[in-house]
C-alpha positions as CSV (number, residue, x, y, z in Angstrom):
1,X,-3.5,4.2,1.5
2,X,-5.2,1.9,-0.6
3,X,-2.3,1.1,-3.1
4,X,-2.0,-2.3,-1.8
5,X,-6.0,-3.3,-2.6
6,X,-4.7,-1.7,-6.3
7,X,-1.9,-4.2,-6.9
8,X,-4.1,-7.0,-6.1
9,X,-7.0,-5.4,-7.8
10,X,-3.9,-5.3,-11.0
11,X,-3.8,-9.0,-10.6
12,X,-7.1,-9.6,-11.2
13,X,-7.2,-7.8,-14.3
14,X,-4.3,-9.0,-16.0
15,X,-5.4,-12.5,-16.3
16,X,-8.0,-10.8,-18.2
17,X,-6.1,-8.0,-20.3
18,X,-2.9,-9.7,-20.6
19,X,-1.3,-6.3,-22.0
20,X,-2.0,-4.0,-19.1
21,X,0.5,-2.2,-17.0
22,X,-0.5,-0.1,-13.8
23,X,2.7,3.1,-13.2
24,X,2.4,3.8,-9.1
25,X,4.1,6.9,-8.8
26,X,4.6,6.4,-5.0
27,X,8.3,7.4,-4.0
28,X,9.1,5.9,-1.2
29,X,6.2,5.5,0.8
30,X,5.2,1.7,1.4
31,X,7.6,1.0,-1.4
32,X,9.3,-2.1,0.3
33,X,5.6,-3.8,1.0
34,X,4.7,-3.0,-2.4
35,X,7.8,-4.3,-4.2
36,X,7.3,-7.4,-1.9
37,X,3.5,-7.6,-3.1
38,X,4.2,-7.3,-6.5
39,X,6.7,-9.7,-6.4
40,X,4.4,-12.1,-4.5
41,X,1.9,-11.8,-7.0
42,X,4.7,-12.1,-9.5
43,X,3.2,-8.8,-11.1
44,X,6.5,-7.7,-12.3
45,X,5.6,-7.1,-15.7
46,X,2.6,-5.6,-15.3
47,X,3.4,-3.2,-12.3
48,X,6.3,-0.7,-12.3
49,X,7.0,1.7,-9.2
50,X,7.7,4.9,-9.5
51,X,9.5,8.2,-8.0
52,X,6.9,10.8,-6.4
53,X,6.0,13.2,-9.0
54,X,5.4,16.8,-7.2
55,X,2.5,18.3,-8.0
56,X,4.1,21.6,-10.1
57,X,6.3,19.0,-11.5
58,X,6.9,19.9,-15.8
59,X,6.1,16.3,-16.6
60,X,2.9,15.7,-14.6
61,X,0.7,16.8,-17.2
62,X,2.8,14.7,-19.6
63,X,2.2,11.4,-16.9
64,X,-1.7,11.8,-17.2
65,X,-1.4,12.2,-21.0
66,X,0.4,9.0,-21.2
67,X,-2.1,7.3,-18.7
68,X,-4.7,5.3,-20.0
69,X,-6.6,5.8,-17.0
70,X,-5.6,7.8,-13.5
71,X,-7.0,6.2,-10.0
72,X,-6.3,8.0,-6.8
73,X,-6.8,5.0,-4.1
74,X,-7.4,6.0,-0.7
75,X,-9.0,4.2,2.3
76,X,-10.7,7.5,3.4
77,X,-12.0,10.0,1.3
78,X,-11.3,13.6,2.7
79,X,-11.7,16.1,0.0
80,X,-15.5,15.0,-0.6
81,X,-18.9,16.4,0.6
Protein backbone atom coordinates (compact mmCIF):
# COMPACT_ATOMS: atom_id res chain seq x y z
CA UNK A 1 0.00 0.00 0.00
CA UNK A 2 2.79 2.20 0.09
CA UNK A 3 2.61 3.15 3.94
CA UNK A 4 5.68 1.34 4.61
CA UNK A 5 7.97 3.47 1.89
CA UNK A 6 6.12 6.55 4.08
CA UNK A 7 7.57 5.56 7.47
CA UNK A 8 10.91 5.21 6.00
CA UNK A 9 10.46 8.20 3.87
CA UNK A 10 9.39 9.86 7.89
CA UNK A 11 12.88 8.85 8.86
CA UNK A 12 14.57 10.58 6.55
CA UNK A 13 12.98 13.66 7.21
CA UNK A 14 13.15 13.88 10.71
CA UNK A 15 16.85 14.03 10.97
CA UNK A 16 16.21 17.05 9.09
CA UNK A 17 12.95 18.69 10.75
CA UNK A 18 13.47 17.36 14.16
CA UNK A 19 9.73 18.58 15.09
CA UNK A 20 7.75 16.62 12.55
CA UNK A 21 5.14 14.07 13.22
CA UNK A 22 3.48 11.91 10.44
CA UNK A 23 -0.62 10.67 11.91
CA UNK A 24 -1.37 7.18 9.70
CA UNK A 25 -4.89 6.73 10.10
CA UNK A 26 -4.66 3.04 9.02
CA UNK A 27 -6.85 0.83 11.44
CA UNK A 28 -5.80 -2.28 11.37
CA UNK A 29 -4.48 -2.99 8.19
CA UNK A 30 -0.55 -3.73 8.19
CA UNK A 31 -0.67 -2.31 11.65
CA UNK A 32 1.64 -5.00 13.29
CA UNK A 33 4.48 -4.54 10.34
CA UNK A 34 4.05 -0.95 10.77
CA UNK A 35 4.28 -0.70 14.57
CA UNK A 36 7.35 -3.16 14.09
CA UNK A 37 8.82 -0.58 11.41
CA UNK A 38 8.42 2.24 13.39
CA UNK A 39 9.78 0.73 16.20
CA UNK A 40 12.84 -0.45 14.16
CA UNK A 41 13.48 2.87 12.99
CA UNK A 42 12.81 3.96 16.50
CA UNK A 43 10.30 6.53 15.00
CA UNK A 44 8.14 6.47 17.99
CA UNK A 45 7.96 10.02 18.49
CA UNK A 46 7.62 11.08 15.32
CA UNK A 47 4.98 8.48 13.99
CA UNK A 48 1.61 7.74 15.70
CA UNK A 49 -0.92 5.16 14.26
CA UNK A 50 -4.20 5.69 14.04
CA UNK A 51 -7.90 4.12 14.01
CA UNK A 52 -9.58 4.15 10.32
CA UNK A 53 -11.41 7.30 9.94
CA UNK A 54 -14.62 6.51 7.58
CA UNK A 55 -15.02 8.61 4.98
CA UNK A 56 -18.62 10.40 6.33
CA UNK A 57 -16.93 10.36 9.54
CA UNK A 58 -17.84 14.15 11.59
CA UNK A 59 -14.12 14.58 12.40
CA UNK A 60 -12.52 13.91 8.96
CA UNK A 61 -12.79 17.40 7.87
CA UNK A 62 -11.48 18.34 11.32
CA UNK A 63 -8.20 15.59 10.60
CA UNK A 64 -7.23 17.44 7.30
CA UNK A 65 -7.58 20.81 9.06
CA UNK A 66 -5.19 19.76 11.65
CA UNK A 67 -2.84 18.20 8.93
CA UNK A 68 -0.01 20.08 7.87
CA UNK A 69 0.04 18.19 4.85
CA UNK A 70 -2.25 15.00 3.53
CA UNK A 71 -0.36 12.13 1.36
CA UNK A 72 -2.36 9.24 0.01
CA UNK A 73 0.54 6.54 -0.63
CA UNK A 74 -0.25 3.90 -2.94
CA UNK A 75 1.87 1.52 -5.01
CA UNK A 76 -0.65 1.75 -7.95
CA UNK A 77 -2.52 4.50 -8.87
CA UNK A 78 -6.22 3.65 -9.95
CA UNK A 79 -8.37 6.63 -9.88
CA UNK A 80 -6.03 8.54 -12.57
CA UNK A 81 -6.24 9.01 -16.36
Amino acid sequence: MGLEDLVVAMDVVRRRVLDTLLSIADGELLEGALRSLVRSLRLENNVRLLELIPARHKNLPMAYRAAGLTMVPSLSVLWCC
